[in-house]
N, C-alpha and C positions, 0 to 999 in steps of 0.2 A: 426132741423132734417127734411129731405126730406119724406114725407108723400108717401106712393106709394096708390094710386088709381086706382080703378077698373073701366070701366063704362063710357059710354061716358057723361051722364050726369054729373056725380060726378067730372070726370077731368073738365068740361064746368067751374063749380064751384067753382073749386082749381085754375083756371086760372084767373077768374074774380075776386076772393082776394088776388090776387098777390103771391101766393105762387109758388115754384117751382115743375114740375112735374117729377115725380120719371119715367125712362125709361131702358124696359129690353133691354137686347142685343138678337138681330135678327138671329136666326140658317139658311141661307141660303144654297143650293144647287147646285150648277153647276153643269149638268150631272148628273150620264154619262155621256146619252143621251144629246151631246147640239152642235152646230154648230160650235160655236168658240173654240171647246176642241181639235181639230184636231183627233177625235176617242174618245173612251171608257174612258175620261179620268173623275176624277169627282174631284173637290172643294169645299170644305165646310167648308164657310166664318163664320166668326160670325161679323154681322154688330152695327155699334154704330150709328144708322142714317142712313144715305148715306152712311158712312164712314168706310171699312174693320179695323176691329181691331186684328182679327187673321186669317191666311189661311191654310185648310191642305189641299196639293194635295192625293189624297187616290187611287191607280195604284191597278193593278193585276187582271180587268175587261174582258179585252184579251191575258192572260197569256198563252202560248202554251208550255211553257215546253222545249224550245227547248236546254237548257243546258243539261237536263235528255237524251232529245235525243240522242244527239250526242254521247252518249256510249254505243249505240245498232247500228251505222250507220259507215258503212266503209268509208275510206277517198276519195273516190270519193262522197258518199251519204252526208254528212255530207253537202258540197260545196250547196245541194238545201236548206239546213235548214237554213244557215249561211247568204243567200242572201236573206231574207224574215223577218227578225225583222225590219229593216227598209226599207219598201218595195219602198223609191225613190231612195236609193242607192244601188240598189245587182251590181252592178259589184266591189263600194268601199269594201261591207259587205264581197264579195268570197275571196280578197287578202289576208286577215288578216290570214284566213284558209291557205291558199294554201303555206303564207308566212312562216308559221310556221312552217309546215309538211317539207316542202322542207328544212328549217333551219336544223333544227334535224336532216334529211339523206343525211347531206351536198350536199344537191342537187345544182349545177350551171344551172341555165338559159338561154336557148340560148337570146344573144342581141337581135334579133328583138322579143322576146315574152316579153324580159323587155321594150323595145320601144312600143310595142302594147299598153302593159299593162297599161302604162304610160297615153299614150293616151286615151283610154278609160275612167281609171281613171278619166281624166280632163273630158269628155264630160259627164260623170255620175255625174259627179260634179256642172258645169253649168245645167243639166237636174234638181234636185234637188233644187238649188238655185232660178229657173225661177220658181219653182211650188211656193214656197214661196215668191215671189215677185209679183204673179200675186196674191194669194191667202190672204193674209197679208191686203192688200187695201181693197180687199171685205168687211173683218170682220168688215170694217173701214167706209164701205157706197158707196166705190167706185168700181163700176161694172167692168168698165171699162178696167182697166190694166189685169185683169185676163185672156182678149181676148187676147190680145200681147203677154203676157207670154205663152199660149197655144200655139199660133201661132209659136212663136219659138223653143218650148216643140217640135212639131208634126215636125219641118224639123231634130230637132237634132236626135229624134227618129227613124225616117226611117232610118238614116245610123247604127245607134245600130243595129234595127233592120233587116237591113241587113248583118250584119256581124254574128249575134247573134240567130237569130229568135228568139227573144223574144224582149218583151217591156217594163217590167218591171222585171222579172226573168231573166236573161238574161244567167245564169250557160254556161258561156262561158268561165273560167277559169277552167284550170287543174293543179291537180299536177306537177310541171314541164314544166309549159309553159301554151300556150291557147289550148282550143278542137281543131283550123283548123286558115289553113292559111286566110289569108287578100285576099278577092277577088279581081279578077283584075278590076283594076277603079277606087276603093274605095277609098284609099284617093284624088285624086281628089275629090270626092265628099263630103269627107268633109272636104278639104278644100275650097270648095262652101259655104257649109252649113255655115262653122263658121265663114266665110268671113260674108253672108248675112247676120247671128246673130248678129255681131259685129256693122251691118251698123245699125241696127233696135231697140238693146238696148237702143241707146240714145231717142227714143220716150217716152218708159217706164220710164224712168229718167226724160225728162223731162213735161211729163204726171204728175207726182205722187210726186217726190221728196221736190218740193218747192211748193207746194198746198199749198197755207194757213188754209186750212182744218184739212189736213193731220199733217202739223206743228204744229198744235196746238192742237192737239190729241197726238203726241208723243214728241215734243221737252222739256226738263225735267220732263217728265212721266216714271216709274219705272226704273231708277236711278239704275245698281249695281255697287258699290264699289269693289276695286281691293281685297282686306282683305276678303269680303265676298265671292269672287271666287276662293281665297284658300283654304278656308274654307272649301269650298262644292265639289270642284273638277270639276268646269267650265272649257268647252273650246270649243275650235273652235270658229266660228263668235262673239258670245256673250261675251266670253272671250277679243275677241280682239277689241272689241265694246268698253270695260272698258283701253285700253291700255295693256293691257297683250300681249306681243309681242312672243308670242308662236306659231308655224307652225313645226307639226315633218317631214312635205317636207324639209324645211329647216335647222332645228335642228338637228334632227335626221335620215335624207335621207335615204329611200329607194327608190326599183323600180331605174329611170336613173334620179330623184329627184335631185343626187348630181354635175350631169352635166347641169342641166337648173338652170337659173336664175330668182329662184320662190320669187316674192315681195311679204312681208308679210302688207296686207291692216292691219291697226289700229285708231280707235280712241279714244278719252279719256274720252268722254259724257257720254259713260254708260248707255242712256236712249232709248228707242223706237227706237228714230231717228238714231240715228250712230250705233244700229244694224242693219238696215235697210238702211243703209250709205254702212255698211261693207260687207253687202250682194251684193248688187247691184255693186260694186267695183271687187268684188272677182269676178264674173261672165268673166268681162273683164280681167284682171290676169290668169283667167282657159284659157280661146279663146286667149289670147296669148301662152300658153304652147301646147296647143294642138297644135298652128301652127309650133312650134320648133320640136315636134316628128312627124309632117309630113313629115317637112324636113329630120328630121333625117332617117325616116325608109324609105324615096326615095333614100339616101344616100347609105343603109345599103345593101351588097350582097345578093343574094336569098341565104338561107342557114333552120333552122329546125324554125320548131315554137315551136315545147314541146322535152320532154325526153321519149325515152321510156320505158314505164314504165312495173313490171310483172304483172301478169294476178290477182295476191291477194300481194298487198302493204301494206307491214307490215314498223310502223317509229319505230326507235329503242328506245329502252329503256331508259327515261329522261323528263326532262320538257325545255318547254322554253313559252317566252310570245311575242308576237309581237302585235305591236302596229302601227295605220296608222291613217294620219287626213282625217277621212271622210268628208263629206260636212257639218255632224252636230257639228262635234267635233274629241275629240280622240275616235277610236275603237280599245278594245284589245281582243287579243285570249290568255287566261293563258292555254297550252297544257302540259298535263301528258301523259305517253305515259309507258307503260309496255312490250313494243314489239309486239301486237297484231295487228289484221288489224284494228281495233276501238279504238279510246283513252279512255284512264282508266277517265280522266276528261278533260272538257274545259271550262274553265269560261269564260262568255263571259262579259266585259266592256262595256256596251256602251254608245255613248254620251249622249243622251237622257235622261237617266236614270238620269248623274249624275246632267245633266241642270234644269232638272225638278225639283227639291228640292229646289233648290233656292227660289222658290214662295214664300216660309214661311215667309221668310225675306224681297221680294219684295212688296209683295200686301199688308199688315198695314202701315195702313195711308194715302191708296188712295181711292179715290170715287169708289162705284161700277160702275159705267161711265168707269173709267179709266180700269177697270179688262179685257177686252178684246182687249185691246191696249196692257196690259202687256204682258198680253196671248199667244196669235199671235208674239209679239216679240221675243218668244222666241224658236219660229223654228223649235218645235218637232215632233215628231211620234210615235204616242202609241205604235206602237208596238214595237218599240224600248225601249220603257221605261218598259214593262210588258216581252220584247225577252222571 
């Protein structure tokens, strides 16, 4: 029987007669408070050694409530709360709303506000992906990529931000189309912009990707299995990291989704690397679509951009859910609707949330070395996880 000892002398003692020394397990802390949590997030490991033997992610540190919201807030207001749980996506985050509402009052769209829309989408999407690829290497030691990534971040932004005025909020999305037409110029300029992203991504790639550093920090490092992403209700990059060959662009099309030829990136490693494969992939896939709805909407007659709408927009009476792949994953809006100008409910799905759970399963069995590799691999946003 294993003697447990108190004392640094007494184990000195238990060591020098050959006996075995009896060891507790380690209640470890991540966070909140921590760098590589991407926000408010916390972890609390229990260690056997070096070694994680169980992990709980513990969320609701930045919980703002905003499903409570949204049934005190009319269906224009609702559109600022909706683009702010995951604050690198609100132009992906306003669709889901606006897709909804309009679903219900059989609203039709005029074609250039779904060609806009489209477009956007992509460039929100690339914006997104580039924060994670420059940020991702950081947690990892390497300074460096996070300049490039920036660098590309700040040209694809000025054009948001000229269409939008905004940089992150961007509440450019209306019921029934966009707030205001495409100014004149604009796309030329980005198709400048995504031209010049396009020439510069491969430094990032080949910066970072084949590092033997970096390889050897994530090439068979937290590992998920296809079985356990059903389980949990994975998706997006991470999903398709494992081989899960799901994209609701293509599945399920919305937006002018079912006229472009959207390639669903996948690989089958499941670990660090080929999340981080798929990210970096998908970037180049977004910068090709973007360039199809430039074409398209130089193609398209001048004609409306939204619907007009009355002065207090009541949706009728019913529910429906809509669902769109954000940059993190799937995003849904489950909307109840009583005829008022506020919905009775809306549940908000978001990817974050359902990514985040997985930890439990990912991190026992690996070094705490290895826990900010797993981390960081997995793409999140607090506030998406606590919306």
């Amino acid at each position: 029987m294993t003697e447990r000892v108190v004392g640094i002398g007494a184990g000195a003692a238990e060591v020098a007669q050959g006996k075995e020394l009896a060891t507790e397990d380690m209640i470890l802390n991540i966070g909140p408070q921590h760098p590589s949590t991407h926000g408010v997030l916390r972890l609390r490991l229990t260690l056997d050694g070096e070694r994680i033997a169980t992990a709980e992610p513990i969320i609701g540190y930045m919980h703002r409530g905003a499903e409570k919201l949204f049934e005190v807030r009319d269906y224009r207001q609702i559109i600022m709360l909706a683009n702010r749980h995951d604050w690198l996506s609100g132009f992906a985050n306003e669709l889901g709303v606006v897709i909804a509402a309009e679903r219900m009052l059989g609203m039709e769209v005029p074609v250039r506000a779904v060609w806009a829309r489209t477009l956007l989408a992509e460039l929100n999407r690339v914006l997104s992906h580039l924060m994670f690829l420059g940020s991702y290497p950081l947690e990892l030691g390497a300074i460096t990529p996070v300049f490039y990534a920036f660098n590309e971040r700040e040209r694809l932004q000025g054009v948001m931000e000229e269409i939008s005025g905004g940089r992150m909020h961007y509440m450019f999305n209306r019921v029934g189309g966009l707030k205001e037409d495409l100014p004149a110029g604009w796309l030329t300029r980005v198709s400048e912009v995504v031209a010049e992203t396009r020439r510069r991504v491969p430094a990032i790639e080949d910066l970072i990707l084949h590092n033997e550093i970096f390889v050897a920090r994530t090439k068979g490092v937290g590992v998920l299995d296809r079985d356990t992403i059903m389980q949990y209700g994975v998706s997006g990059p991470i999903a398709r990291a494992s081989g899960v060959d799901l994209d609701l662009r293509r599945d399920q099309p919305y937006l002018a989704y079912d006229e472009l030829p959207v390639k669903v990136v996948t690989r089958t490693a499941g670990d660090c690397h080929a999340r981080f494969e798929v990210l970096l992939e998908q970037v180049k896939v977004s910068l090709d679509l973007a360039d199809s709805c430039v074409e398209k909407l130089r193609s398209l007659p001048p004609g409306p951009i939204n619907q007009r709408l009355p002065k207090v927009l009541k949706v009728p009476e019913g529910h429906t859910y809509a669902w769109t792949e954000n940059p993190l994953g799937i995003n849904g809006y489950f909307l109840v609707s009583k005829g008022d100008k506020t919905p009775w409910r809306m549940k908000l799905r978001s990817a974050s949330y359902s990514n985040v759970q997985v930890l439990r399963e990912m991190l026992p069995g690996h070094l705490v070395a290895d826990m900010v590799a797993i981390l960081g691999s997995m793409f999140f946003v607090v506030g998406d996880i606590d919306k």
